[in-house]
Each structure stands twice: as C-alpha cells, then as structure tokens.
C-alpha positions as CSV (number, residue, x, y, z in Angstrom):
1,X,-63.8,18.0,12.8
2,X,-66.4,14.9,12.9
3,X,-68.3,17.0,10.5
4,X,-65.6,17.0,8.3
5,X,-65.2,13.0,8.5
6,X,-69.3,12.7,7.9
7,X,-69.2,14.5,4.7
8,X,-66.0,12.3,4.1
9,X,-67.8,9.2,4.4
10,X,-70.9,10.4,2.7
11,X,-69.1,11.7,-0.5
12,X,-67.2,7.7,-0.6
13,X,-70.4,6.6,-0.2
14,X,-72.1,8.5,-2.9
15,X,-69.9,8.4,-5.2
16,X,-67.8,5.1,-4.6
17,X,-64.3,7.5,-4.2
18,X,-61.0,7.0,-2.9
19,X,-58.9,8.6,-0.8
20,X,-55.4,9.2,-2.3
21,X,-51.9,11.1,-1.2
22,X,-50.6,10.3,-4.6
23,X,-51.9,13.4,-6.8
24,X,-51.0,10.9,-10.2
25,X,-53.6,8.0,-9.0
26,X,-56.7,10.7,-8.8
27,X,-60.0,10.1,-10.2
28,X,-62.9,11.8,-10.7
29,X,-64.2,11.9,-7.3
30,X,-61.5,11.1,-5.2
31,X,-60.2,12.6,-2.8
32,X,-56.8,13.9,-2.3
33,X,-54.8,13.9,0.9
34,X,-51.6,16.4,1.5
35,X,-49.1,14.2,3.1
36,X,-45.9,15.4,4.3
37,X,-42.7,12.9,3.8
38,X,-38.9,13.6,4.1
39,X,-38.7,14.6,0.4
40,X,-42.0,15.6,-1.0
41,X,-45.0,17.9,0.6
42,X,-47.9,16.8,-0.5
43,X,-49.4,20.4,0.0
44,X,-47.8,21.3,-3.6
45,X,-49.6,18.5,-5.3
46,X,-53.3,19.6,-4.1
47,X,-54.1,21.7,-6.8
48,X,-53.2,19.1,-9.2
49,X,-55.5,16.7,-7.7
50,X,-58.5,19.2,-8.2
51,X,-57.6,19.9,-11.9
52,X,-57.7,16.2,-12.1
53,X,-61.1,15.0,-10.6
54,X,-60.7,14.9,-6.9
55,X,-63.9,16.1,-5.1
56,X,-61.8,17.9,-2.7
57,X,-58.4,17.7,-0.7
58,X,-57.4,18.0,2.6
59,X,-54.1,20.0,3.5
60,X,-52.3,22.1,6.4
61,X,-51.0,24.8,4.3
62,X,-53.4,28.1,4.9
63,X,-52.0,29.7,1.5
64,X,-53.6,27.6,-0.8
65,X,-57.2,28.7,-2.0
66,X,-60.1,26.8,-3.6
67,X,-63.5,26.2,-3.0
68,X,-62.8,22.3,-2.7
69,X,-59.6,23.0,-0.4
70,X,-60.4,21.4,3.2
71,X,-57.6,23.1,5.7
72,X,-56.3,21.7,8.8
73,X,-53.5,22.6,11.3
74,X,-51.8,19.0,10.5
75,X,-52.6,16.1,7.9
76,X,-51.1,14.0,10.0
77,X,-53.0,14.6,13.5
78,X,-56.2,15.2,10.8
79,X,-55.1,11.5,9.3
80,X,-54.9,10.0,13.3
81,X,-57.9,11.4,14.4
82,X,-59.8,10.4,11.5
83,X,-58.8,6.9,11.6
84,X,-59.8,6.8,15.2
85,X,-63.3,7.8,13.6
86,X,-63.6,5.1,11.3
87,X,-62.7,2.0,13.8
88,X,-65.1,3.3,16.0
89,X,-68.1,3.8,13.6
90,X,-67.3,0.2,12.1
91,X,-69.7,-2.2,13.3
92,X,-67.9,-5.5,11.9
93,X,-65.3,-7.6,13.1
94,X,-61.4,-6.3,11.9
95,X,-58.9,-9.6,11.2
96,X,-55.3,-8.5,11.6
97,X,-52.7,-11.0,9.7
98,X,-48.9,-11.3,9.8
99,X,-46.5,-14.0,9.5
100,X,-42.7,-14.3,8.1
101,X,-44.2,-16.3,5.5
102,X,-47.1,-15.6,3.0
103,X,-49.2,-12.7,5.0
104,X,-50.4,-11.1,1.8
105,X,-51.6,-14.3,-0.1
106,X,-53.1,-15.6,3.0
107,X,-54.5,-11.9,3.7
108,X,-55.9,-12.1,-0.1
109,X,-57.4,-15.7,0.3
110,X,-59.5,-15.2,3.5
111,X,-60.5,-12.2,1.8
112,X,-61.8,-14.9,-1.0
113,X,-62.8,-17.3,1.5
114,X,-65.3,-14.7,3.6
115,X,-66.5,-13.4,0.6
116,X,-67.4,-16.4,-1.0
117,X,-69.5,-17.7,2.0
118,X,-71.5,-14.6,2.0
119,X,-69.9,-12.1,4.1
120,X,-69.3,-8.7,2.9
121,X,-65.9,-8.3,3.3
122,X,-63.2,-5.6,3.3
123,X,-59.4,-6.1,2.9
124,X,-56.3,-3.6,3.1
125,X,-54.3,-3.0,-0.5
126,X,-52.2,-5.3,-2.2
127,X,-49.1,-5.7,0.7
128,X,-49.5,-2.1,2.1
129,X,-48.5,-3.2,5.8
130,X,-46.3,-0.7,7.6
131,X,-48.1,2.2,9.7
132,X,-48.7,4.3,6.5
133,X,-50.3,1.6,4.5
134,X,-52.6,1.0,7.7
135,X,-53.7,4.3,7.6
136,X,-54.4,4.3,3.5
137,X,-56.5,1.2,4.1
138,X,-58.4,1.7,6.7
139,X,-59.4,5.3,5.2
140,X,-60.5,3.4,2.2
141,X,-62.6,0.3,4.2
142,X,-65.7,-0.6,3.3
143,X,-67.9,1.1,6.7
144,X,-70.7,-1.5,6.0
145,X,-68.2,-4.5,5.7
146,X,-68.9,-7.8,8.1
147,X,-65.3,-7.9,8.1
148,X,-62.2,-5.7,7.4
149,X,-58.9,-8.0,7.1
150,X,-55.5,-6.6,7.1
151,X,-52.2,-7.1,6.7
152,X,-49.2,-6.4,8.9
153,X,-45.9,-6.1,8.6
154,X,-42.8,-5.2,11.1
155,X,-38.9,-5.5,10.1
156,X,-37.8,-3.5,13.4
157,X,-38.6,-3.9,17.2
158,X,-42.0,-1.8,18.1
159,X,-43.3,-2.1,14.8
160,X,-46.1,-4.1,15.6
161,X,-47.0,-2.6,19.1
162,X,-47.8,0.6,17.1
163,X,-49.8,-1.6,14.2
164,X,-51.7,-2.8,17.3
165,X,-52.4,0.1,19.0
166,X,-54.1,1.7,16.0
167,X,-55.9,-1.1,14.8
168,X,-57.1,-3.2,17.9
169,X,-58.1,-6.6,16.0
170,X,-60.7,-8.9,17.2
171,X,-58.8,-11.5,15.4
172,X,-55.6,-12.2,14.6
173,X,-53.6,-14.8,12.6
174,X,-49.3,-15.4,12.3
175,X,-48.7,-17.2,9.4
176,X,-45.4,-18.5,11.0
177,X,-42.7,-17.3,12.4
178,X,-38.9,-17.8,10.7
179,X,-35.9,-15.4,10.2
180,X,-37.0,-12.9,8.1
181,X,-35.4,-10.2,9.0
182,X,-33.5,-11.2,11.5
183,X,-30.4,-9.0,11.6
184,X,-33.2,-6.1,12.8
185,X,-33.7,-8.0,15.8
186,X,-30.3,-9.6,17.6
187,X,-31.7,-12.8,17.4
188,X,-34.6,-15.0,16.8
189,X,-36.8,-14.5,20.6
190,X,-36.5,-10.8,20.4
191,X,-38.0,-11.5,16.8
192,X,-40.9,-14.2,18.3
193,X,-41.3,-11.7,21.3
194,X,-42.3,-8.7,18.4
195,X,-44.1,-10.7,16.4
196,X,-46.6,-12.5,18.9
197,X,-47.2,-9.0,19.8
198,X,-50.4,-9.0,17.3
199,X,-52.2,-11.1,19.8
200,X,-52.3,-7.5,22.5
201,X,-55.2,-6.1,21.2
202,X,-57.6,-5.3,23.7
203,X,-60.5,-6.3,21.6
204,X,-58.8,-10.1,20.6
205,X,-61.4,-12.5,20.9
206,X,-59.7,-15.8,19.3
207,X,-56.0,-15.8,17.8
208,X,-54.4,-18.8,16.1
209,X,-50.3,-19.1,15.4
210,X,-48.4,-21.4,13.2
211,X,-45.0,-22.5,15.5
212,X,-42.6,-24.7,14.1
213,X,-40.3,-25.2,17.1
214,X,-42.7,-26.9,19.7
215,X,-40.1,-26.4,22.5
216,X,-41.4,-22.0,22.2
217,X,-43.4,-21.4,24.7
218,X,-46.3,-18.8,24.4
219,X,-46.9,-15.9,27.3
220,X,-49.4,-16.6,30.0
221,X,-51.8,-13.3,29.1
222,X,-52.3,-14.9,25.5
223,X,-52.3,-18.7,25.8
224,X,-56.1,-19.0,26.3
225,X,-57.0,-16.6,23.5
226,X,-54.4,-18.1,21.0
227,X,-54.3,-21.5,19.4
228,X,-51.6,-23.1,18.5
229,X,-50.6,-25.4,15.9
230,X,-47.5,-26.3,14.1
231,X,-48.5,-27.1,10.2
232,X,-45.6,-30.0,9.8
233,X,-47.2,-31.8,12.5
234,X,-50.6,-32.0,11.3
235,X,-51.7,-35.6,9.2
236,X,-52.8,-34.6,5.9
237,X,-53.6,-36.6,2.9
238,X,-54.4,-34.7,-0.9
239,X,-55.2,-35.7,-4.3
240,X,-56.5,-33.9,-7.1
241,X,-59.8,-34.3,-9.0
242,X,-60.7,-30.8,-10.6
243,X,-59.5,-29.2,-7.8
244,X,-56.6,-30.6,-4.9
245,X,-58.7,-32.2,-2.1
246,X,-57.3,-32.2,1.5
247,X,-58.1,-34.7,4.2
248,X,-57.2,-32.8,7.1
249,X,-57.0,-34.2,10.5
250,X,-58.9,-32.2,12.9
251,X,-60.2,-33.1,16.4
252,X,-59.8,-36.7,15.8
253,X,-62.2,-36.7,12.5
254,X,-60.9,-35.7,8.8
255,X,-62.2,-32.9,7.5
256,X,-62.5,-32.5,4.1
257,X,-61.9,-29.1,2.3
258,X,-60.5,-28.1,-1.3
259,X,-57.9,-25.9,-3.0
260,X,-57.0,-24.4,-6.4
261,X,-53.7,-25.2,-5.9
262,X,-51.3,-27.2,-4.6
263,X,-47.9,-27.5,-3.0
264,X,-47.1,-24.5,-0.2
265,X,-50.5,-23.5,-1.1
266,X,-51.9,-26.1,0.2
267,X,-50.7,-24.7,3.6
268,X,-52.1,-21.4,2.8
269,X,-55.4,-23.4,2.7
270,X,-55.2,-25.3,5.7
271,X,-54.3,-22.2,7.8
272,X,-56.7,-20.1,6.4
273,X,-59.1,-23.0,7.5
274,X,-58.4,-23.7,10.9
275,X,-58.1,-19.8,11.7
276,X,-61.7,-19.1,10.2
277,X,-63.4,-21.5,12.2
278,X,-62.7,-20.2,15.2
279,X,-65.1,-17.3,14.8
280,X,-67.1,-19.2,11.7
281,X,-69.7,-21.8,12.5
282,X,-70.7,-23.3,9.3
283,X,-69.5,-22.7,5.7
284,X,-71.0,-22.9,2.7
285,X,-68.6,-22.9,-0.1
286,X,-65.8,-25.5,0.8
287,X,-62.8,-24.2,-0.8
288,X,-59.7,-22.3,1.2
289,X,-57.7,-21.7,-1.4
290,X,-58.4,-19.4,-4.0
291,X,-56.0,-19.2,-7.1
292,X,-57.0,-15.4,-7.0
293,X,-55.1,-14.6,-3.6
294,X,-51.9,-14.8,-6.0
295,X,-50.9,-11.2,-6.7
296,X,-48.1,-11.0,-9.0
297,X,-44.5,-12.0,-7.9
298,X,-45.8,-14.3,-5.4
299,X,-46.3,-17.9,-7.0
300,X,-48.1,-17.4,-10.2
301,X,-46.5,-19.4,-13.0
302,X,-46.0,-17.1,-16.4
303,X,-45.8,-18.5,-19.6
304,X,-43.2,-16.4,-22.1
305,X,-42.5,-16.9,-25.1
306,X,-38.9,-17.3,-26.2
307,X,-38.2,-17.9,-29.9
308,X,-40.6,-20.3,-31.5
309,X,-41.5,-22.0,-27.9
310,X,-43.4,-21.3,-24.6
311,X,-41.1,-21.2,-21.4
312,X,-43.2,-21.6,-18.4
313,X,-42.1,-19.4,-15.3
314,X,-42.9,-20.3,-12.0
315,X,-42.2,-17.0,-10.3
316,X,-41.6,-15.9,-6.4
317,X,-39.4,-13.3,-7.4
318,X,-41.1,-11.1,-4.9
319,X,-39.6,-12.2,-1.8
320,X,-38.0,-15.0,-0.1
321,X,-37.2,-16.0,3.8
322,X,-34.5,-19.1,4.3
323,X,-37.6,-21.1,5.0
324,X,-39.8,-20.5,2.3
325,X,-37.1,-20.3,-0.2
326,X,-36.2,-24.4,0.8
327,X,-40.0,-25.1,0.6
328,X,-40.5,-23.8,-2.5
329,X,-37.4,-25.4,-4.1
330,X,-38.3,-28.8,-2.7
331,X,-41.8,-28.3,-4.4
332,X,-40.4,-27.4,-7.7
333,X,-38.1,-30.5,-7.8
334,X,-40.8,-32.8,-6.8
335,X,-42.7,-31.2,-10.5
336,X,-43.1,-33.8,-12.7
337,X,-41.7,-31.6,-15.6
338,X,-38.5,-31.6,-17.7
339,X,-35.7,-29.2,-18.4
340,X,-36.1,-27.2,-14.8
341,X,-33.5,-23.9,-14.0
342,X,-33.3,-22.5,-10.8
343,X,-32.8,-18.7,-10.6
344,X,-32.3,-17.7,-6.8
345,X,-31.5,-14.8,-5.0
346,X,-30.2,-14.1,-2.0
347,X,-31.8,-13.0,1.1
348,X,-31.6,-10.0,2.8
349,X,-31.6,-8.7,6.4
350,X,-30.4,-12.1,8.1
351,X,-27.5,-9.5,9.8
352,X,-24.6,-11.8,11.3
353,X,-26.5,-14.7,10.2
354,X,-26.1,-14.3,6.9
355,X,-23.7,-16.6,5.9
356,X,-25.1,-19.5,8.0
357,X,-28.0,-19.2,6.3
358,X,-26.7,-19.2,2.7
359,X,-24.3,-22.0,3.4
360,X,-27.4,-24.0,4.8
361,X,-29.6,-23.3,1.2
362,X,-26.7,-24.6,-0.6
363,X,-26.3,-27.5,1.7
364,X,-30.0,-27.9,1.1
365,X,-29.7,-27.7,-2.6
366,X,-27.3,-30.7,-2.8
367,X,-29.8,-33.1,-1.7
368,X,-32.2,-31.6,-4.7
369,X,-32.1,-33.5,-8.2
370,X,-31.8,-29.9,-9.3
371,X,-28.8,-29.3,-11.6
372,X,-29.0,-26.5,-13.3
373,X,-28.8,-23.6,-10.2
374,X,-28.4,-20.0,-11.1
375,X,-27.3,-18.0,-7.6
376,X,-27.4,-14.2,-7.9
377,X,-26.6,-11.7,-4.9
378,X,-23.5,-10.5,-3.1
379,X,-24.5,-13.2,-0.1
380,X,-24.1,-16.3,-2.5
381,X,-21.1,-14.8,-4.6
382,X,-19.2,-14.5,-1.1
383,X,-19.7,-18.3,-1.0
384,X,-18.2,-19.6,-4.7
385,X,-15.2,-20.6,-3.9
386,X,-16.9,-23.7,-1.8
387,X,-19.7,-24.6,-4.5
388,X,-18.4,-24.7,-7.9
389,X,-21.1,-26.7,-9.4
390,X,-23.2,-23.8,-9.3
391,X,-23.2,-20.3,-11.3
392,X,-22.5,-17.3,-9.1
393,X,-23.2,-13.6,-10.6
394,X,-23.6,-10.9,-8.1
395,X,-26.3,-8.9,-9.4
396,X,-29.2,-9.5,-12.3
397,X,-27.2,-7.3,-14.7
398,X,-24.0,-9.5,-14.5
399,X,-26.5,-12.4,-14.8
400,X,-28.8,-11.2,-17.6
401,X,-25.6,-10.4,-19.8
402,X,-25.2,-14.2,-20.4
403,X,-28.6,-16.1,-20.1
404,X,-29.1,-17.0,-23.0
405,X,-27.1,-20.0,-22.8
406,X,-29.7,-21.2,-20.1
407,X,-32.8,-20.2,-22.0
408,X,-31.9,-22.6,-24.7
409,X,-32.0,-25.4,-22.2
410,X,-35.1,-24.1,-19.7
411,X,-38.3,-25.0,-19.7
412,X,-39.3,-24.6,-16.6
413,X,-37.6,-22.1,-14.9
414,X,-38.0,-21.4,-11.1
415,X,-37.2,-17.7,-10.0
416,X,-37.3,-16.7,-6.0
417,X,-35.3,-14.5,-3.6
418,X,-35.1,-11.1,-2.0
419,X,-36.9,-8.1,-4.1
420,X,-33.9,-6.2,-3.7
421,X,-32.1,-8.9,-6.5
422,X,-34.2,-7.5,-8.7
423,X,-35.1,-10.8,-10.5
424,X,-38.2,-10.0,-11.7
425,X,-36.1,-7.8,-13.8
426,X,-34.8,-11.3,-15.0
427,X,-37.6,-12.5,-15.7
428,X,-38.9,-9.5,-18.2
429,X,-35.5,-10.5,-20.5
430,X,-37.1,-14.0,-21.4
431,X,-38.3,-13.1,-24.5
C-alpha cells in the first residue's frame, strides 16, 4: 500500500492536484476518493470523477473497471492508513487550534502571520474541523510545509481525544473556553475537561490557553507545557495610524505589534502573538492581524445597496456563543456611526441553560445605547412577554416578511447568532 501513497504524493506534486470525495468539485488532475456516508456511496460517483478530470480514484467496490480505478478492501481503513503516512513523512512542525470562540479566524491569521515572516506554511480548509475534515486536510497538506496549522472542533464528549490521537500536535492553542455547546456536555467542567484535551499530544512541545475564570485550575501533566493567560487581564493600550497599534504588556516591557483591525480583533492579534512566540524567536513582519483571516460570515462588514443608498453590514451571521455575541454587541455600540440595527439570533446547544443565557443577553442589552433590537429564534420568542421594547419573530421568514420598515431607518446594521437562524439569509434580502 505505501506504493500506492508514493505515487499519491508524486502525482500532487506533479501536477499541484487535490484530493476530493465530492465527484462535483473535480478537476483535471484530481483525485477522487469513494467515501461511504449514511446516505450516499461514494463508489457510484467514481466514474464521474474520471469523465471529469480526476487522474485516478480510489474505491472498495471490485465491480467497477477502469484503467485509473485504484481498488481497496475499505476507503476508510485506506483513508486511516494513509493519513498515518503523511504525519509521519512530514518533517515540519503541525499547530493544532481550537477555542469556543474564533478558531477559524485565528487558524486563518497565524496562517497569515507564519507566512508572512517567511515560513512556508500549510493550513486545513476554511472551518473543516470534525474528524472527516481532519482527514480531507491533512490529505491535501503541503508535504514540504515548515508548518501545517489546523483547526479543531468538538460539540460532544471524546471529540477531541480522537482529533488528538490522529493528529498529535507539536503545538497547540484554545482560543478560550465559554458555553458553546454546552447542553452536549452537563455542564461547563465536563466541557473544560474535553476541551483542554488538545494539550495530550504526545509530541506537545509548548501550548498556550486563554481562561477567563482564574479560579480553573489546569491538570498537573499539562501545567508546565501550557501557558496560561486570561486576555481581560492583560494591560493594553491601541490607537490607529494606518493600521491599529497595540502596546501590549508583556514580561514587564510593552511590546509593540500592529493589526488591520480593531475591536475583538484586536484579541485575535494578541493571542495569535503571544502563542507564536513561544516556538518563534524573532519576527520580521510585525503585524498579527491580518484583515484576510476573515472568511465570510465571520466579521467582514458588507456594503449593500438598498434603493438609492449604501447600507453597511457588519456581519457575524455565521455563528455566535453567549460570550462572543455580548462582545461583539458592546463593540458595535461603541461605533461612532449613526442609524445602527441590531439583527440577533439565538444560540443554540446551551441545553437546560438556555434560558439563563438568553435572559442574561437581554439583561445585557439594556445597558447598550442600542434601540433598535431585532431578536429572531424560538429561544428569544419564548422570552417576549418580559422585553417588549424589543421585536421578537421566531424565524428569518417571519422576520424578512416585514423589514422593510427597518431598512428605511438602518444604516448600520449589525447581524450575529446561531447559523441555524439562518440570518445570512437576512442579510441577502437587503437589496
């Protein structure tokens, strides 16, 4: 079989391919893997991928013939072993990153960051972070990369053992650790006690964690691998010339380092910062935030045009914990801008703790000089009858019926919560 992985390796390198289970992604050169799920057998899709460019596919059903057919008793034990391959050909260092809050724009910017100090650098696709999108990405890393980053995520107990045990990280980096997802876990130590689990690799050289709650006390068999640091804590000062500069406190000294931009962001670049020098001596390029780590949905602010004006969106819509939501709403109401509307949505998978935590955001939102709130989700409809300042709908379809009323007022319109609201769907009717 490692003959079989050479000539894989050799035919990405040749000819710069991919390897791909979805037959409609192909190009010429790929190559296609047959992967079984619950409700579609890859198998039937390999022929496909042939007509359509890939340079061969890889399956475990013996009836289908072609010259560029690759057979094997299982994809997935073929997928397992080949991975195995692959982290122990790579030569570089892997960087393993999760976090309740902002893994895949912090996975994106030290990405950024490593590449723009000179180190050739690999990093797992867009927020592909369960055991499945492990396997796509590390199929697909770059073999001569100094570094291979990736993301993981867990919303159930054990998740990140198995993440772990495939991936054994030199270093590894948790954002933070709030109640996302929550109702998964009982409470929130089993939660800590699953997530800190991304510090057991047996390779882990240096780790760094962002705590909140300084009372949490770390495990013995990780304390003197893993920093710790709690961000709210830390003295920092910023202003902006052309980019935001940030005096950081750090050792007793401030250390100076720059950003694209600012407000949560600005965390994003501190973290970034003090993870990376722990296993980076000197930079050369001072900047740890890059404006390019924003994929879509995640903080990027849209203009649209509605009628004979430009409303500008500053859209989240891709997800949303308790914490982050009340960050990013204190941020937006600190904007020195006019005409501001709030469009939240609710968050999921907070189990019993559901309606704590939506009664605290509302609590929260009192304090705000917000005034125009838009609340959509069954989690803040259950709650109307105590806030009637606000405007409950409990989906985006009930909501999208009647915004134009709030379009004729918005400028600047705010849009964050859970992806299953659907609010980017919201945010495609401003027009």
């Amino acid at each position: 079989m490692q003959n079989i992985f050479k000539k894989i390796i050799q035919t990405k390198e040749k000819y710069n391919s991919s390897i791909v289970f979805d037959s409609r992604l192909i190009k010429k050169n790929d190559i296609f893997i047959g992967l079984k799920s619950n409700n579609r057998d890859g198998n039937l899709f390999a022929l496909d991928a042939i007509k359509k460019g890939a340079i061969f596919a890889i399956v475990d059903n013996n009836k289908l013939e072609h010259e560029n057919i690759i057979y094997t008793k299982s994809v997935q034990s073929f997928i397992k072993k080949f991975i195995k391959f692959l982290l122990g050909a790579y030569k570089g260092k892997i960087v393993a990153i999760s976090g309740s809050v902002g893994k895949t724009t912090t996975k994106e910017n030290i990405y950024h960051i490593l590449n723009n100090n000179q180190f050739k650098t690999y990093r797992s696709f867009k927020n592909f972070n369960n055991i499945l999108g492990l396997q796509f990405s590390i199929m697909n890393m770059d073999i001569d990369s100094k570094f291979a980053v990736f993301e993981l995520g867990i919303n159930a107990p054990k998740e990140m053992n198995n993440l772990i045990k495939i991936l054994q990280p030199h270093y590894s980096l948790l954002t933070s650790v709030e109640d996302s997802h929550i109702g998964n876990f009982k409470n929130f130590s089993k939660l800590f006690a699953n997530k800190i689990k991304i510090f057991n690799s047996k390779r882990l050289i240096k780790g760094l964690i962002n705590i909140r709650n300084d009372n949490i006390q770390l495990p013995k068999k990780i304390i003197n691998k893993v920093k710790r640091i709690n961000l709210e804590n830390l003295k920092i000062k910023t202003h902006k010339n052309d980019v935001f500069i940030i005096a950081l406190k750090d050792n007793n000294s401030y250390q100076k380092i720059y950003s694209d931009k600012d407000g949560i962001f600005l965390e994003t670049a501190i973290i970034s910062f003090l993870f990376l020098k722990l296993f980076i001596r000197k930079f050369s390029n001072k900047k740890f935030f890059y404006k390019e780590a924003i994929l879509n949905s995640r903080g990027n602010v849209v203009n649209k045009r509605y009628k004979d004006r430009i409303i500008k969106v500053y859209d989240h819509s891709y997800n949303a914990s308790p914490y982050s939501l009340k960050k990013q709403l204190i941020h937006f109401d600190k904007l020195k801008v006019t005409k501001k509307l709030c469009i939240l949505g609710s968050i999921k998978e907070l189990g019993n703790q559901t309606e704590k935590y939506h009664r605290a955001l509302l609590e929260d939102i009192k304090d705000l000089k917000l005034k125009r709130i838009i609340l959509i989700g069954e989690e803040f409809f259950n709650l109307r009858s105590s806030y009637k300042t606000y405007k409950f709908y409990k989906s985006y379809k009930n909501y999208i019926n009647v915004m134009k009323k709030d379009l004729e007022y918005g400028k600047n319109i705010f849009v964050m919560g859970s992806r299953l609201n659907n609010l980017d769907k919201v945010i495609q009717h401003i027009c």
